[in-house]
Steps between C-alpha positions, in 0.01 A plus 500: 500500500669188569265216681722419793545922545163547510393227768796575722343898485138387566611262761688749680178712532280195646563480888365174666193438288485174271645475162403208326748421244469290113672222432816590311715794482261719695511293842881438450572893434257581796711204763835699367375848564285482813441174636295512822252241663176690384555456139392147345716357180263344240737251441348187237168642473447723195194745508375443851705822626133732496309260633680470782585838554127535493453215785779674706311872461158336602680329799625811611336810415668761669786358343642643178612218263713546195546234167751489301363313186613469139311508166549097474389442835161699468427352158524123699210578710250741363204279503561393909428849659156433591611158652713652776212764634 
């Protein structure tokens, strides 16, 4: 399945909870698909996608929150999980 394809389907089945976005591709696909002032555009800031996501779900728990990450971005922050908590 093709990237952009895939986000514009997942997107589409989100209603008004946050998606936090990657830098790249993934939070320019998501703007072209679905743009909408809950989602948040990791734009600049490479593997810090999660733990914000994670900040965002603990901020609001009845809240569903959704992250769109990529491989590169997860492998830039391993180590910082425990940090955020």
């Amino acid at each position: 399945m093709i990237r952009k394809d895939a986000i514009k389907i997942a997107s589409d089945m989100i209603d008004d909870s946050p998606i936090i976005s990657a830098n790249g591709y993934i939070s320019r696909d998501l703007f072209e698909a679905n743009d909408k002032d809950t989602n948040f555009y990791m734009i600049g800031s490479m593997g810090l996608s999660s733990s914000i996501g994670l900040c965002v779900a603990l901020k609001n728990p009845r809240k569903r929150v959704y992250v769109v990450d990529g491989d590169g971005n997860i492998l830039m922050n391993l180590g910082d999980r425990k940090s955020v908590v």
